[in-house]
N, CA, C and O atoms as a GROMACS GRO file, in nm:
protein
  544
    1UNK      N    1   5.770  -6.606  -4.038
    1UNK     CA    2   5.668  -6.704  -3.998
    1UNK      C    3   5.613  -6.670  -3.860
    1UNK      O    4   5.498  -6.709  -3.838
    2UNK      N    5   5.690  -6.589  -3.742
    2UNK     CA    6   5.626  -6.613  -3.611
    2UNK      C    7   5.557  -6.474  -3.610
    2UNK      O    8   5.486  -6.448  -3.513
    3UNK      N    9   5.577  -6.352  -3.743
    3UNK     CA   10   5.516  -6.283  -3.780
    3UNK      C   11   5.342  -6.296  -3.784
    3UNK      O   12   5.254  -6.251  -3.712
    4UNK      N   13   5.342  -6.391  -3.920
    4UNK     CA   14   5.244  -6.445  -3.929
    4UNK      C   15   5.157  -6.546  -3.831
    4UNK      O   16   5.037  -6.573  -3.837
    5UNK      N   17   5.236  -6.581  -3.761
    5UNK     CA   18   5.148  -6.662  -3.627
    5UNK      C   19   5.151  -6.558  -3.532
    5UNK      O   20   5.059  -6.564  -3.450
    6UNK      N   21   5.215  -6.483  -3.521
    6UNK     CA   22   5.116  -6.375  -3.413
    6UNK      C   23   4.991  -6.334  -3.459
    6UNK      O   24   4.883  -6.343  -3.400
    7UNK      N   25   5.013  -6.289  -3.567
    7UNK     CA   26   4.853  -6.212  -3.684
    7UNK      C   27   4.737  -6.269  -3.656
    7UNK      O   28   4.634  -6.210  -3.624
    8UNK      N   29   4.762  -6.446  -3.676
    8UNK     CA   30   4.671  -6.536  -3.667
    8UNK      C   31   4.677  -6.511  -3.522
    8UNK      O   32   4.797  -6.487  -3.509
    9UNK      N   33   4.652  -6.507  -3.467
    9UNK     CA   34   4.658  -6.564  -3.293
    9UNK      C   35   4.619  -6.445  -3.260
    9UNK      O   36   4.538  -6.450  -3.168
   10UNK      N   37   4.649  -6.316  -3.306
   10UNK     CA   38   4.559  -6.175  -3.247
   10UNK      C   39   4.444  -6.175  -3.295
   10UNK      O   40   4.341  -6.178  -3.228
   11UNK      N   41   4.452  -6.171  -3.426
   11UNK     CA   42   4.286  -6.224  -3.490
   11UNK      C   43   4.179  -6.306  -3.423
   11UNK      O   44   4.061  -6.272  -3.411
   12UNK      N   45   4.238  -6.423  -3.378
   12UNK     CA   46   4.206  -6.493  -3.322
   12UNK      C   47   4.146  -6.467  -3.183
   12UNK      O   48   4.031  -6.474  -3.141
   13UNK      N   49   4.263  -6.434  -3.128
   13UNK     CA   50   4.178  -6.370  -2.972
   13UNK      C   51   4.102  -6.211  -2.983
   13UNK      O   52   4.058  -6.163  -2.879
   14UNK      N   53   4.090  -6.140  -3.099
   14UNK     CA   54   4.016  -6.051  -3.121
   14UNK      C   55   3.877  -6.134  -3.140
   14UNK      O   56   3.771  -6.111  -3.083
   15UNK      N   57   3.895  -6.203  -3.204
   15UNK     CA   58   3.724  -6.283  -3.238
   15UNK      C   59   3.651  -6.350  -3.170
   15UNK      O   60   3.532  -6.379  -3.177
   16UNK      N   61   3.765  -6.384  -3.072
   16UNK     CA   62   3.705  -6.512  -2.955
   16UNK      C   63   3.655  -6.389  -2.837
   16UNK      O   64   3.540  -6.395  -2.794
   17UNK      N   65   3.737  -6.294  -2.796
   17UNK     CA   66   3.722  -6.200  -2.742
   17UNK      C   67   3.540  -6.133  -2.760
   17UNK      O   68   3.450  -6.122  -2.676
   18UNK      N   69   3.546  -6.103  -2.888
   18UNK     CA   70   3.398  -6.073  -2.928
   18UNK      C   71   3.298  -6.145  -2.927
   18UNK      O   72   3.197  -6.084  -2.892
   19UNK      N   73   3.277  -6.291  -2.959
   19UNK     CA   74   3.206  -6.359  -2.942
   19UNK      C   75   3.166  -6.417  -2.779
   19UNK      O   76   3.059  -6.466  -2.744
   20UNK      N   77   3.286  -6.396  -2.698
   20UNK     CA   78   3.299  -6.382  -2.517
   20UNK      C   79   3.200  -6.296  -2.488
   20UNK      O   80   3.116  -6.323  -2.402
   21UNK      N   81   3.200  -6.174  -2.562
   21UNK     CA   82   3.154  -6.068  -2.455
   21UNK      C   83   2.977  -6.070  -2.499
   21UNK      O   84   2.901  -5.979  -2.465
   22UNK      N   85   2.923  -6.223  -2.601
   22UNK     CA   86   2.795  -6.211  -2.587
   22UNK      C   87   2.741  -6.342  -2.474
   22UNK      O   88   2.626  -6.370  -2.440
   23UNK      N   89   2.850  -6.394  -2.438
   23UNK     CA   90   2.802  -6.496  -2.349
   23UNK      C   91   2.829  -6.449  -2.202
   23UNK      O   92   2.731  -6.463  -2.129
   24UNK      N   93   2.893  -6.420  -2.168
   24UNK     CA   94   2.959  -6.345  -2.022
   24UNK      C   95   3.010  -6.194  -2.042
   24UNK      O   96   3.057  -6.144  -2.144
   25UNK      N   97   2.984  -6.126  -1.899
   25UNK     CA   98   3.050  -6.025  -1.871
   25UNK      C   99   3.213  -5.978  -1.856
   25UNK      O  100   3.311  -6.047  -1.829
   26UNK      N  101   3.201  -5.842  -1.882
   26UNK     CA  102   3.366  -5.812  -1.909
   26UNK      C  103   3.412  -5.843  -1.819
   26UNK      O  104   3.511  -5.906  -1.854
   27UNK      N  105   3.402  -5.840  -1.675
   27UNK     CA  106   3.440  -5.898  -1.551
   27UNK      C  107   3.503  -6.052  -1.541
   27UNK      O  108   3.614  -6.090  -1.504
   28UNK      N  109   3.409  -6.111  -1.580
   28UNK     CA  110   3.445  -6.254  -1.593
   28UNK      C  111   3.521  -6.244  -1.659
   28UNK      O  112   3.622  -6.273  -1.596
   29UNK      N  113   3.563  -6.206  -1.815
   29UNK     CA  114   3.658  -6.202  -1.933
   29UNK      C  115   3.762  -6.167  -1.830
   29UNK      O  116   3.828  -6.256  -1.778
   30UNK      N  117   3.772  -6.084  -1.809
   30UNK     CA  118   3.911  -6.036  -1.766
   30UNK      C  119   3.962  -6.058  -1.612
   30UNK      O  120   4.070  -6.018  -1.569
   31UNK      N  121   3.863  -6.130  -1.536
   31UNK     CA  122   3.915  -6.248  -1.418
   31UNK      C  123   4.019  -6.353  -1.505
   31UNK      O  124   4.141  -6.363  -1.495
   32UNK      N  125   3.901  -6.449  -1.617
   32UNK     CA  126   3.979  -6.546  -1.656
   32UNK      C  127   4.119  -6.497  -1.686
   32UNK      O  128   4.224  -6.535  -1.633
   33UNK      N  129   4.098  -6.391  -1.794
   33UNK     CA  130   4.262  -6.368  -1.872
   33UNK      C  131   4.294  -6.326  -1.742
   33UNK      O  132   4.266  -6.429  -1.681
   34UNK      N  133   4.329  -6.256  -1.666
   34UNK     CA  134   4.411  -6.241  -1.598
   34UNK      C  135   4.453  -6.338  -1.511
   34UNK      O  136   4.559  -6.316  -1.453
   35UNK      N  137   4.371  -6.486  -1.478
   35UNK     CA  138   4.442  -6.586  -1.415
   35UNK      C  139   4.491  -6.678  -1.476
   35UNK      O  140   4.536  -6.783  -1.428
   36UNK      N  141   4.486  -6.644  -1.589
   36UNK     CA  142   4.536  -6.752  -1.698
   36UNK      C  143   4.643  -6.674  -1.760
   36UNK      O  144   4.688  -6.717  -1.866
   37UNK      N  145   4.687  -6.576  -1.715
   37UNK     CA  146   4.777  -6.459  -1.761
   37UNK      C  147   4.916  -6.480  -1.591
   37UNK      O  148   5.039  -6.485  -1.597
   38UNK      N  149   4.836  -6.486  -1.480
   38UNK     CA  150   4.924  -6.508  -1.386
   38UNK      C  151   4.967  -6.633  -1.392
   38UNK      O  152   5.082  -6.663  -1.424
   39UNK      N  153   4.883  -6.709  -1.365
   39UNK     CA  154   4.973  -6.892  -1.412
   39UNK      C  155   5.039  -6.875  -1.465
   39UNK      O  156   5.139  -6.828  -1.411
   40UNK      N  157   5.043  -6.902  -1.636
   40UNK     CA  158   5.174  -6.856  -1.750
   40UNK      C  159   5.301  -6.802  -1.713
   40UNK      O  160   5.411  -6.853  -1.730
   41UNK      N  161   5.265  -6.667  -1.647
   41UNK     CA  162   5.348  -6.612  -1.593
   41UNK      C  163   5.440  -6.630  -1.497
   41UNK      O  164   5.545  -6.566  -1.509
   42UNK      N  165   5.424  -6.718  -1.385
   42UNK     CA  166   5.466  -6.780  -1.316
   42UNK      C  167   5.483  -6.905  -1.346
   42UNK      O  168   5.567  -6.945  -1.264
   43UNK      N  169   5.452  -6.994  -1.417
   43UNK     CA  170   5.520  -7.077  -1.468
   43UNK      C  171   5.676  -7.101  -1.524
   43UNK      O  172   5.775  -7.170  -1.499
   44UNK      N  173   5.626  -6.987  -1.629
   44UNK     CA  174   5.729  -6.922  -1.718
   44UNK      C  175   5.845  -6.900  -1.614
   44UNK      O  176   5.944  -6.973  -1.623
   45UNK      N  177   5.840  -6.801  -1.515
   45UNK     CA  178   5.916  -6.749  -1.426
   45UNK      C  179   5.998  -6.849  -1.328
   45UNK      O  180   6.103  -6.833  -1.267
   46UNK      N  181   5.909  -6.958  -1.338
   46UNK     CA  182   5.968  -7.059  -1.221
   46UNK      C  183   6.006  -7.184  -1.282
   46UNK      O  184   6.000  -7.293  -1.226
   47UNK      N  185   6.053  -7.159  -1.425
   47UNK     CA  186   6.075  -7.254  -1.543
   47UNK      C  187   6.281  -7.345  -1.473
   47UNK      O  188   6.337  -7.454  -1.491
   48UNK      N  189   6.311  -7.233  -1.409
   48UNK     CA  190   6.428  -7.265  -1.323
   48UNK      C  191   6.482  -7.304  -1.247
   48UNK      O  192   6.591  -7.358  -1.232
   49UNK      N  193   6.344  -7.256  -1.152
   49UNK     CA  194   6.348  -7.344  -1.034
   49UNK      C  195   6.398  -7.185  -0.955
   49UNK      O  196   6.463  -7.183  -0.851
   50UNK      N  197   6.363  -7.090  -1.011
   50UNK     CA  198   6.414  -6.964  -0.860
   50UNK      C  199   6.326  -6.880  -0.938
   50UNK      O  200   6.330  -6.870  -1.061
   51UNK      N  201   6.231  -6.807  -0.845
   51UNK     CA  202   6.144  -6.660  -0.879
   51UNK      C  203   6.202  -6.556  -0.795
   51UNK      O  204   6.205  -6.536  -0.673
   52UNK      N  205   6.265  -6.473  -0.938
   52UNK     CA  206   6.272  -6.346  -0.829
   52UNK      C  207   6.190  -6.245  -0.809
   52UNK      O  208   6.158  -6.203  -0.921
   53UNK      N  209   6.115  -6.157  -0.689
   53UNK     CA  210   6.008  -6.132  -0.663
   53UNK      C  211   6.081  -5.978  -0.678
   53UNK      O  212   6.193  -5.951  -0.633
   54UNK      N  213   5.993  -5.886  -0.749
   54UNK     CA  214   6.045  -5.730  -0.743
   54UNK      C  215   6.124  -5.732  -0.610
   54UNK      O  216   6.141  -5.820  -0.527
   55UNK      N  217   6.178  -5.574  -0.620
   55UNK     CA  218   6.169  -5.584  -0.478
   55UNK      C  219   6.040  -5.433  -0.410
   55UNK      O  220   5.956  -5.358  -0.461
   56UNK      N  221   6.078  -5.451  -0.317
   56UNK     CA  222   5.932  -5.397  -0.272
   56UNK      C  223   5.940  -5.246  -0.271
   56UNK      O  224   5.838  -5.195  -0.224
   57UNK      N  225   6.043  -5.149  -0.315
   57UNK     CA  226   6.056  -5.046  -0.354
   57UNK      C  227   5.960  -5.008  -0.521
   57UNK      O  228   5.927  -4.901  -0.570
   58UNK      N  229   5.941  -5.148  -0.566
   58UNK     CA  230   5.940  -5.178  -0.717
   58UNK      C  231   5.796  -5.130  -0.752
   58UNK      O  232   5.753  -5.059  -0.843
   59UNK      N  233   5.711  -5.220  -0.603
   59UNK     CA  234   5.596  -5.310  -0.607
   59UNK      C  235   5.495  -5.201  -0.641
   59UNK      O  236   5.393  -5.248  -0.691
   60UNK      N  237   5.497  -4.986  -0.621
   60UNK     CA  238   5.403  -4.925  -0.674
   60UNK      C  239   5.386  -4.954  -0.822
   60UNK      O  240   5.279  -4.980  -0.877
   61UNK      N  241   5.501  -4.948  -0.878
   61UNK     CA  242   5.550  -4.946  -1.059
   61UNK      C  243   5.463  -5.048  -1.090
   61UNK      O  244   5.363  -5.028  -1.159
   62UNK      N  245   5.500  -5.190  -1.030
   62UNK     CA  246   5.430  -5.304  -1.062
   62UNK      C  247   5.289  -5.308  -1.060
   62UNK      O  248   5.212  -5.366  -1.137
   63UNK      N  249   5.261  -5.226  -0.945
   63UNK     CA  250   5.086  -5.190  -0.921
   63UNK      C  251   5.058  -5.133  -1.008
   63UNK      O  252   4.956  -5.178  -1.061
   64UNK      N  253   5.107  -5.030  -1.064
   64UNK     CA  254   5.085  -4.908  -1.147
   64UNK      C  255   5.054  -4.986  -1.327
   64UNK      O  256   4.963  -4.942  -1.398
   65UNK      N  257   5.125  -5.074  -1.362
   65UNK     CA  258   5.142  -5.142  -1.493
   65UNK      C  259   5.035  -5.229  -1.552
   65UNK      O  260   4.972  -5.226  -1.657
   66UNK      N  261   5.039  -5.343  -1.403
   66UNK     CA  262   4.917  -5.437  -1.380
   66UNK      C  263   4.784  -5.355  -1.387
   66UNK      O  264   4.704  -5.386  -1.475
   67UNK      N  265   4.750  -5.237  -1.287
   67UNK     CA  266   4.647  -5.186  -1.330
   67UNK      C  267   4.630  -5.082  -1.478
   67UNK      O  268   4.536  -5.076  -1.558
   68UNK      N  269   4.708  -5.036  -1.477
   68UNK     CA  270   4.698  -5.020  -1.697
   68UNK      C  271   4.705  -5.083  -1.755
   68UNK      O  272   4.637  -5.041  -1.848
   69UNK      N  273   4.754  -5.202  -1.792
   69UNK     CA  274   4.736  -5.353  -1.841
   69UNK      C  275   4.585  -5.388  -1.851
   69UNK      O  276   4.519  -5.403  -1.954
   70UNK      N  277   4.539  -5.398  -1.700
   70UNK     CA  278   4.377  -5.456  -1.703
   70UNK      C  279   4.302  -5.353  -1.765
   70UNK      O  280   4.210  -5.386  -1.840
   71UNK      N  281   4.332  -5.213  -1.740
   71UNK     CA  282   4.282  -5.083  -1.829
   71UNK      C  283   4.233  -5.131  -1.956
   71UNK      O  284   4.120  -5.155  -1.998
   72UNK      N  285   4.340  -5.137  -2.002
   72UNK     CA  286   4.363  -5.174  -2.138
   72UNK      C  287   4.267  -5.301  -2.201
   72UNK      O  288   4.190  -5.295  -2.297
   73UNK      N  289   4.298  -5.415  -2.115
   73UNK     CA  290   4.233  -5.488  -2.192
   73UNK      C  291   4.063  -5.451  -2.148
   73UNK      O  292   3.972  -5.485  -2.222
   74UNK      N  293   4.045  -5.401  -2.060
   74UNK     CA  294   3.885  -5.403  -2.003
   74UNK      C  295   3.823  -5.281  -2.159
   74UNK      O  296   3.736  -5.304  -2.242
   75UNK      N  297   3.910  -5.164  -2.144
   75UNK     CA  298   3.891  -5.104  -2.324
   75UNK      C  299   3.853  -5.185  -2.435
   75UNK      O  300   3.760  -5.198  -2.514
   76UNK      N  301   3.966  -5.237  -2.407
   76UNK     CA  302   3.947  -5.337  -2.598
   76UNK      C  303   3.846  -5.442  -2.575
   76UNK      O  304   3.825  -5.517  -2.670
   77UNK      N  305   3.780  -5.461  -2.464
   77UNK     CA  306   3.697  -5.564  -2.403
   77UNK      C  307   3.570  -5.498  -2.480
   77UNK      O  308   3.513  -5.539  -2.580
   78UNK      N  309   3.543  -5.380  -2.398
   78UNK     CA  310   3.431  -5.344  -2.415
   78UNK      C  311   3.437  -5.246  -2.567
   78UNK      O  312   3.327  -5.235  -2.620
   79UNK      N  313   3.492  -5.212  -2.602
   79UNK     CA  314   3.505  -5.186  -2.732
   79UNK      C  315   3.489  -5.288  -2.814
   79UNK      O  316   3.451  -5.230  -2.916
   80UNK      N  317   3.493  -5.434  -2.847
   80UNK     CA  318   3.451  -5.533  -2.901
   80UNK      C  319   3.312  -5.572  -2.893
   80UNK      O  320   3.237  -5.629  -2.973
   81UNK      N  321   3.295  -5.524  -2.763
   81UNK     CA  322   3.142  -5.559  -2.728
   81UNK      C  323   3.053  -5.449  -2.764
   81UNK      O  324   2.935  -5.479  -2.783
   82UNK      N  325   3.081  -5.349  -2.776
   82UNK     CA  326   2.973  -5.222  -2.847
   82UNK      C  327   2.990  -5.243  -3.033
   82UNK      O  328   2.890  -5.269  -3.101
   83UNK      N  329   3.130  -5.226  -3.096
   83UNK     CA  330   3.129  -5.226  -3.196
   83UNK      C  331   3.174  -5.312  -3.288
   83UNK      O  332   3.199  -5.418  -3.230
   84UNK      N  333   3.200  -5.320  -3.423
   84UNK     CA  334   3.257  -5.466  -3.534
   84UNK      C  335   3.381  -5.456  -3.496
   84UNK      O  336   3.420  -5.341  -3.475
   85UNK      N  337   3.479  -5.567  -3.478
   85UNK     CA  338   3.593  -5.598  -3.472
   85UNK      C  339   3.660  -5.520  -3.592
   85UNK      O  340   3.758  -5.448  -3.579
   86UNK      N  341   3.588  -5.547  -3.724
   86UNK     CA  342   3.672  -5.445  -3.819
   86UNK      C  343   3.662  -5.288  -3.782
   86UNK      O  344   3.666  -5.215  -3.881
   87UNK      N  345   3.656  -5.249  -3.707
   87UNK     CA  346   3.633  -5.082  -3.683
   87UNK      C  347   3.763  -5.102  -3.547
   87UNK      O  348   3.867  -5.037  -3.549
   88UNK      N  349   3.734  -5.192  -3.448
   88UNK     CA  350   3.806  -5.197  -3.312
   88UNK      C  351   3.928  -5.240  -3.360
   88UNK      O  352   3.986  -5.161  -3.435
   89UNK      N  353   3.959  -5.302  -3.345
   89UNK     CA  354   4.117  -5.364  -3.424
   89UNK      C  355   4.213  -5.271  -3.492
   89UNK      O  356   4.318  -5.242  -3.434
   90UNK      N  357   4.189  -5.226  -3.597
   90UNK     CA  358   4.199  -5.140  -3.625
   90UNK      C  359   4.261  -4.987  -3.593
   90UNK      O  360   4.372  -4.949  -3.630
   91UNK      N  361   4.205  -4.942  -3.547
   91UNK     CA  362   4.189  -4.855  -3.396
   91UNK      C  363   4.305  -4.868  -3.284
   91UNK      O  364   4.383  -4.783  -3.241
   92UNK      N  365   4.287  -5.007  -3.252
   92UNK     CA  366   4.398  -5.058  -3.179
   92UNK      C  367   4.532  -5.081  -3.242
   92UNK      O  368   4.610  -5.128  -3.158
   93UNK      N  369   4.582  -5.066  -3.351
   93UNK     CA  370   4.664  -5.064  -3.414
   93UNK      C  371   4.760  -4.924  -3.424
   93UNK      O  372   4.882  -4.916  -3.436
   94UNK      N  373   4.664  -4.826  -3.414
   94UNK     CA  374   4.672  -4.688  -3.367
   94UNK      C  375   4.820  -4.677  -3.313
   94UNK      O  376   4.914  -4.608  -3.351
   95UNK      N  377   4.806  -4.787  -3.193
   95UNK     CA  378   4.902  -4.760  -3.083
   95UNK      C  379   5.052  -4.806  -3.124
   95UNK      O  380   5.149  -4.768  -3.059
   96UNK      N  381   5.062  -4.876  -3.217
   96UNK     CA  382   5.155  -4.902  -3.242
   96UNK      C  383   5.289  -4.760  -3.281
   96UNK      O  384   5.393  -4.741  -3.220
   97UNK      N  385   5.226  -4.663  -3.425
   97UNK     CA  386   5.309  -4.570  -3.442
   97UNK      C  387   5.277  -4.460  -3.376
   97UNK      O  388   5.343  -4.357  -3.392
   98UNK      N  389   5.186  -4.465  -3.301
   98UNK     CA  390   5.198  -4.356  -3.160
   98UNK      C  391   5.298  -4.388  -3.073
   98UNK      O  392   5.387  -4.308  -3.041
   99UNK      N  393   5.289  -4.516  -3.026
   99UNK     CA  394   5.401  -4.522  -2.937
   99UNK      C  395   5.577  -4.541  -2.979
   99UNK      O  396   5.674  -4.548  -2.904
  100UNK      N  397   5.569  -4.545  -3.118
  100UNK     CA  398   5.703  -4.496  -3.191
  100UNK      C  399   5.738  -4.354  -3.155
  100UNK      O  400   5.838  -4.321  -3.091
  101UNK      N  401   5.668  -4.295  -3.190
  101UNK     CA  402   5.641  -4.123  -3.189
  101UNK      C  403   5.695  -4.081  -3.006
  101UNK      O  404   5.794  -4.017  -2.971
  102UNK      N  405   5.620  -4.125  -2.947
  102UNK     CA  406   5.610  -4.139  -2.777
  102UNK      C  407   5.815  -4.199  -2.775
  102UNK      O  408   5.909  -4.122  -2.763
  103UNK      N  409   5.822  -4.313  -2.788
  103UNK     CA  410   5.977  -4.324  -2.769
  103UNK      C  411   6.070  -4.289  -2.849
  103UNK      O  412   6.184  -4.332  -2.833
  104UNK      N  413   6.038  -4.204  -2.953
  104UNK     CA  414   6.150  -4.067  -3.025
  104UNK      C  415   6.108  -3.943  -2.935
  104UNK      O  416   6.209  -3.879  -2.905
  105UNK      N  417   6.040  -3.912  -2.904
  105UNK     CA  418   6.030  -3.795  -2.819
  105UNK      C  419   6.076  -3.821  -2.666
  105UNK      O  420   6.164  -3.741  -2.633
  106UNK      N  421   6.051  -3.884  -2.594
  106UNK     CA  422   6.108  -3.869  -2.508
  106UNK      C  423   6.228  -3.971  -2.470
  106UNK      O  424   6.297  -3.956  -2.369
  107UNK      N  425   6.246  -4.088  -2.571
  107UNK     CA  426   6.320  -4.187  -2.516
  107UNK      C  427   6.472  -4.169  -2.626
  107UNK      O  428   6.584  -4.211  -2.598
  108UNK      N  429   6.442  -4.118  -2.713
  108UNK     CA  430   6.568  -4.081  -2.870
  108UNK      C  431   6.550  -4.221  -2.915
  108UNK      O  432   6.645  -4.298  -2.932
  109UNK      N  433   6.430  -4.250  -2.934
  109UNK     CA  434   6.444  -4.391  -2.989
  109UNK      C  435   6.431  -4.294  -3.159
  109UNK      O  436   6.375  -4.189  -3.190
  110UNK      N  437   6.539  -4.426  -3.260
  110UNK     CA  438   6.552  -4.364  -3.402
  110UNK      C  439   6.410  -4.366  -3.452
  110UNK      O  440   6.318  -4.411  -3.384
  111UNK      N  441   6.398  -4.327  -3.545
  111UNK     CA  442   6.275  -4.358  -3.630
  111UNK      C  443   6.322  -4.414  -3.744
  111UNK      O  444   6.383  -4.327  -3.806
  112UNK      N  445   6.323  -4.542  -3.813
  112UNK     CA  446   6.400  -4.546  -3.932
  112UNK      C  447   6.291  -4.583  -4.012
  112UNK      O  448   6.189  -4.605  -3.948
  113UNK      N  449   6.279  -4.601  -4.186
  113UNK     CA  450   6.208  -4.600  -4.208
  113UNK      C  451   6.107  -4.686  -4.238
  113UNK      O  452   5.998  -4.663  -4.290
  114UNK      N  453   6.162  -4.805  -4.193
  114UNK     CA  454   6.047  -4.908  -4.175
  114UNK      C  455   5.964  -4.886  -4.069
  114UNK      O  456   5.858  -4.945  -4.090
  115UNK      N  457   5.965  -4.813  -3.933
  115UNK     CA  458   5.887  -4.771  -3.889
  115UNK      C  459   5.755  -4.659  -3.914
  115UNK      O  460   5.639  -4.651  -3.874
  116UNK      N  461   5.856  -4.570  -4.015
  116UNK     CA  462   5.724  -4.496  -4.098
  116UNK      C  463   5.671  -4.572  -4.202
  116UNK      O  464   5.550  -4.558  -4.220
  117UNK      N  465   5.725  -4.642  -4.268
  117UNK     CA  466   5.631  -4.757  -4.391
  117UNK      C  467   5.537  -4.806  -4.272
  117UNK      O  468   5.416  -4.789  -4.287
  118UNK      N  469   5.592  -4.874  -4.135
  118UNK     CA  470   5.468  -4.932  -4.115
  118UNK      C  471   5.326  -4.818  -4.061
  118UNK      O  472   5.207  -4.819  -4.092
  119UNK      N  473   5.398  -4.737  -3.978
  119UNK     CA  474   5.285  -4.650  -3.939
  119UNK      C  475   5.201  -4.637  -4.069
  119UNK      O  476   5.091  -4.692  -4.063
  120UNK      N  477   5.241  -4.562  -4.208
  120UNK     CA  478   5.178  -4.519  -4.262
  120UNK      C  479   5.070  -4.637  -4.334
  120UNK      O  480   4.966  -4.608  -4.393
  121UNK      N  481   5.127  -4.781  -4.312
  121UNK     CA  482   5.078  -4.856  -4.362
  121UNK      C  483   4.891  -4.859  -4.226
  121UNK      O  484   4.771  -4.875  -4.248
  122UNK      N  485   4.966  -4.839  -4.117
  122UNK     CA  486   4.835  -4.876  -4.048
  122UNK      C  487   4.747  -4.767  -4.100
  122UNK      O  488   4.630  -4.798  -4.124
  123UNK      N  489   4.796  -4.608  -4.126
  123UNK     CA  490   4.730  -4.498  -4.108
  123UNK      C  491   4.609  -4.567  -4.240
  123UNK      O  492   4.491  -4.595  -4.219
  124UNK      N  493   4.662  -4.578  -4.337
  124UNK     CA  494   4.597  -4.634  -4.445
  124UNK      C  495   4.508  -4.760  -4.488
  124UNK      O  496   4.433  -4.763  -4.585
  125UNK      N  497   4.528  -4.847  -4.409
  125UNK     CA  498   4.424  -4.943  -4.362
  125UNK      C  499   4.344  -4.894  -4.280
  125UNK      O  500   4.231  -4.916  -4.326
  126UNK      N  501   4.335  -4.825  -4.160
  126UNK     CA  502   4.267  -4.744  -4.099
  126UNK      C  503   4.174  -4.662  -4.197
  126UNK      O  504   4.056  -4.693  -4.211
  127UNK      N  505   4.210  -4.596  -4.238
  127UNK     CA  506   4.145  -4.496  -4.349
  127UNK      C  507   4.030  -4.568  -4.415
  127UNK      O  508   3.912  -4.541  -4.392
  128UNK      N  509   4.078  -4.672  -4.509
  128UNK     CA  510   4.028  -4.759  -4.615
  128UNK      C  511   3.922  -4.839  -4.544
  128UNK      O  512   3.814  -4.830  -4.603
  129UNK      N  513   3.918  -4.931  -4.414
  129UNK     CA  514   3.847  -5.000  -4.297
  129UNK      C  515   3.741  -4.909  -4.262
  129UNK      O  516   3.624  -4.945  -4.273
  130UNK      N  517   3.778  -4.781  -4.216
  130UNK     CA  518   3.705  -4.649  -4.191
  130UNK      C  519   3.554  -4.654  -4.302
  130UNK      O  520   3.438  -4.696  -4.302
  131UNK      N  521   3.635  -4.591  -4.377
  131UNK     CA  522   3.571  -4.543  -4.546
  131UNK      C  523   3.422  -4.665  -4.562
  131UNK      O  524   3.300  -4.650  -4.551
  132UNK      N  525   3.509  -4.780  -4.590
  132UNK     CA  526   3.411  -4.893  -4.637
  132UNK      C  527   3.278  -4.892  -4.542
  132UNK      O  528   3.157  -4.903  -4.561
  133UNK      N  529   3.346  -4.876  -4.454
  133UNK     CA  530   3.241  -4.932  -4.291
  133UNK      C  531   3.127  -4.801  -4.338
  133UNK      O  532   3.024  -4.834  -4.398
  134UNK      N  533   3.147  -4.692  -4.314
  134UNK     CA  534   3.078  -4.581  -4.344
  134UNK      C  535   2.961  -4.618  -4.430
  134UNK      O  536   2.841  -4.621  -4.406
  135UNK      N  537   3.043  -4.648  -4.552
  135UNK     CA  538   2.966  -4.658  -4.676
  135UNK      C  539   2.859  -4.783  -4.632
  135UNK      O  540   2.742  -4.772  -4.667
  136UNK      N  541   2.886  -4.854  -4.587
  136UNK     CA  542   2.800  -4.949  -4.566
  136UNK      C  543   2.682  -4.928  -4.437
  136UNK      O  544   2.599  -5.017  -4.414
   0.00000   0.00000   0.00000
């Protein structure tokens, strides 16, 4: 079930995402999420009543993440905004059995084979998503 409510809820902010980027700029998009991404976050964090703050040996790594993070979403930002969500999405799914691949190679993470059912499952929706779009 929390399977399926992620699905819905990526879908979801894939679409809302796209329909964003005809009313406002990627800038604005990704001010908001990102302060509505730090709140949460610190909320979350201070749910205890103690935040522990990296420590400041940490704080390039942390720089380093946060700015590939915003990378990332400013990509899938503007990739929503040039092309159909069914082509982008998609695409972005990519990353999933790449980065399987990425932590068996350098991390000995296993590969078992529900990880290749799923890759191959994206490779093939990919394909099929591909194909149609073409044709049309």
């Amino acid at each position: 079930m929390a399977a399926l409510a992620c699905a819905f809820g990526f879908a979801g902010a894939a679409i809302l995402t796209k329909k964003l980027t005809r009313l406002v700029t990627i800038p604005c998009i990704l001010f908001w999420l990102t302060l509505l991404q730090a709140v949460m976050g610190f909320v979350c964090a201070a749910s205890d009543g103690h935040v522990a703050w990296p420590a400041l040996a940490a704080m390039p790594w942390v720089l380093l993440i946060g700015l590939a993070g915003l990378g990332a979403h400013f990509s899938l930002t503007k990739a929503l905004s040039l092309a159909p969500a069914s082509l982008v999405v998609p695409m972005d799914f990519l990353r999933l059995p790449l980065i399987a691949l990425i932590g068996a190679a350098f991390y000995n993470e296993a590969l078992d084979i529900w990880v290749l059912i799923g890759g191959a499952t994206i490779f093939a929706a990919n394909y099929m998503n591909i194909r149609a779009d073409s044709r049309a």
